[in-house]
C-alpha positions in Angstrom: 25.1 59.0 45.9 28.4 61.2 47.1 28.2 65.0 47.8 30.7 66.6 45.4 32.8 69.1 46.8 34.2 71.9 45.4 37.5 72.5 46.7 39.2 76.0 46.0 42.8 76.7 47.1 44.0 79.9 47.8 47.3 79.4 47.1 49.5 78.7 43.7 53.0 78.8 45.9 54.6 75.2 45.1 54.6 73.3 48.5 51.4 75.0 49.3 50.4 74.2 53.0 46.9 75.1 51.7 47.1 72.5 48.9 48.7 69.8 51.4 45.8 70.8 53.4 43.2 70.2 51.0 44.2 66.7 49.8 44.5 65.8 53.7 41.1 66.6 54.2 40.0 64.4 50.9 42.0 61.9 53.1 40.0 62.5 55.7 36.7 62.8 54.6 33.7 60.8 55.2 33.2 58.3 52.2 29.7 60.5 51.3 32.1 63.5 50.5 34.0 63.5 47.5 36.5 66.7 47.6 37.9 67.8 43.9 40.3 70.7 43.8 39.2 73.5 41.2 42.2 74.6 40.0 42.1 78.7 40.4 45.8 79.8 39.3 44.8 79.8 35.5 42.0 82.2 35.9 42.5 85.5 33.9 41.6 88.9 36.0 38.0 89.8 36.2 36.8 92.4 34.0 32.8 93.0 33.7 34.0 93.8 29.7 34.6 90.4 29.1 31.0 89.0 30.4 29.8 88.9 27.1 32.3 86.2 25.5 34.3 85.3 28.7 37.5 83.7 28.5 38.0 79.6 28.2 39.7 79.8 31.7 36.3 81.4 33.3 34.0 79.0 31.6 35.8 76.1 32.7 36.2 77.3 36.1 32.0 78.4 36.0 31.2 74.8 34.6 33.5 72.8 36.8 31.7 75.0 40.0 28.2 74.9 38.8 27.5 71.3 39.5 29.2 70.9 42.9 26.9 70.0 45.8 29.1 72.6 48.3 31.9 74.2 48.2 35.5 74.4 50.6 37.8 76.8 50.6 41.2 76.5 51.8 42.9 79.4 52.1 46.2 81.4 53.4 46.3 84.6 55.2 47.7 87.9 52.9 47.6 91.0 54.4 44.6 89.9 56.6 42.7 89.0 54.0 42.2 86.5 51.1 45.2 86.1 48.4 44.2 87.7 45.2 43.9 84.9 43.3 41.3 83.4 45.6 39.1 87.1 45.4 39.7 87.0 41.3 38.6 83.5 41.4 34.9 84.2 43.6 34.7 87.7 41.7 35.0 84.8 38.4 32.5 82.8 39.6 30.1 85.1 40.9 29.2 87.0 37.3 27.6 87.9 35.4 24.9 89.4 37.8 22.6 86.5 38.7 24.5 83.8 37.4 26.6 83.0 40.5 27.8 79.5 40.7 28.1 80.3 44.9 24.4 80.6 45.0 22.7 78.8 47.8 25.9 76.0 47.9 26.7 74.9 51.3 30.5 76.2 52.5 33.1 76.2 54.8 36.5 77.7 55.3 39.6 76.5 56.6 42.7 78.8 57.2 46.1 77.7 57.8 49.3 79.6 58.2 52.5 79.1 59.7 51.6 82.1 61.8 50.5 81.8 65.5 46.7 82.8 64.3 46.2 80.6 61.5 44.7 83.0 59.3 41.6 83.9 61.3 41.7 87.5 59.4 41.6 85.3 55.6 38.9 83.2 57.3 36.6 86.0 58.8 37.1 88.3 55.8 36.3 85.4 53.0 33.3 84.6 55.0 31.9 88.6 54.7 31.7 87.7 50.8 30.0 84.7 51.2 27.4 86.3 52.9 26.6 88.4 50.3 26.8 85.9 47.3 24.0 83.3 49.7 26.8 80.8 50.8 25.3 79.3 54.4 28.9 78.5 55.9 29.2 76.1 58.6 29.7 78.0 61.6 31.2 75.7 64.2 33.7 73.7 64.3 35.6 77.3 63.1 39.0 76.0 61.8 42.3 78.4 61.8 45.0 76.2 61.7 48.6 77.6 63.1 52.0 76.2 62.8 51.6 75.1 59.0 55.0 74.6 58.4 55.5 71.8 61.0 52.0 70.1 60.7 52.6 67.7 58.1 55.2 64.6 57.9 57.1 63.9 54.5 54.5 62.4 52.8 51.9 65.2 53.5 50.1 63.7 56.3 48.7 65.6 59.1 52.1 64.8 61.5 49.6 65.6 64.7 46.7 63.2 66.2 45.2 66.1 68.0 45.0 68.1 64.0 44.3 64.9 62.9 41.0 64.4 65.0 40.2 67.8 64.8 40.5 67.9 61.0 37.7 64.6 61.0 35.7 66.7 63.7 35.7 69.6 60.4 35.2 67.6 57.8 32.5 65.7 59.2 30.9 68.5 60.3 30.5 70.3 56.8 29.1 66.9 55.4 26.5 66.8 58.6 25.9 70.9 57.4 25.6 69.9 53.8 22.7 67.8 54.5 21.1 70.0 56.5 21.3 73.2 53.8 20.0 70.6 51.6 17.5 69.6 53.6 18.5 66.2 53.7 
């Protein structure tokens, strides 16, 4: 039976190096790991108000979530941090209070900037929340990816066989840290 992955973008910009990232590493994956991108850019702004009857957008967002096995973000680097669509979109899923869809789901993170430290800020900072909302992240390998905007060819492929095996190294990785948060 696969392990679904949740796959959350932190980027809406067309020609996302985050988005182009995250279908390379569905290209990548082990067979056992089926990634799905949940789409984030759709999501309207928190507001604890709105718990009681939340908007469409959250529910679907909450219900496509929920039933993941674990959960990958992929995300750019803003102003050391996480874009505010990707904070709106864990804030989203992680009310009301006790009815986080993070809860106990294996993560990971992958940064990737053109910048020369591939969003480590984005990476270190998203995994501080995750902490708190009982995401185990996989530790090692760490992934910051530099250079974004000369990593992949025309068609979207990883243009590099060092990223290339590195990116398997990841993603293979996560699956073998799934199983073990699962107790597999």
């Amino acid at each position: 039976m696969p392990t679904n992955v949740a796959v959350i973008v932190g980027s809406l910009r067309r020609g996302s190096f985050n988005r182009k990232m995250a279908h390379a590493l569905a290209a990548l994956a082990p067979v056992e790991l089926k990634l799905g991108i949940v789409e984030i850019g759709g999501l309207a702004l928190y507001d604890a108000d709105l718990d009681p009857d939340p908007p469409q957008s959250w529910r679907a967002f909450r219900d496509a979530v929920r039933p993941a096995d674990a959960v990958l973000f992929v995300t750019p680097e803003y102003n050391r941090s996480v874009s505010g669509v990707l904070k709106n979109a864990i804030d989203v899923g992680s009310r009301p209070y006790g009815q986080s869809v993070w809860n106990g789901k294996p993560g990971a993170v992958i940064s990737v900037s053109p910048g020369a430290v591939g969003g480590f800020g984005a990476n270190h900072h998203l995994r501080q929340s995750m902490v708190f909302l009982n995401v185990p992240m996989l530790q090692q390998p760490e992934a910051y990816i530099a250079g974004a905007d000369k990593l992949f060819d025309a068609d979207g492929a990883i243009a590099s066989e060092g990223t290339r095996a590195f990116l398997i190294k990841f993603i293979t990785a996560f699956g073998a840290w799934i199983k073990i948060c699962q107790g597999a």
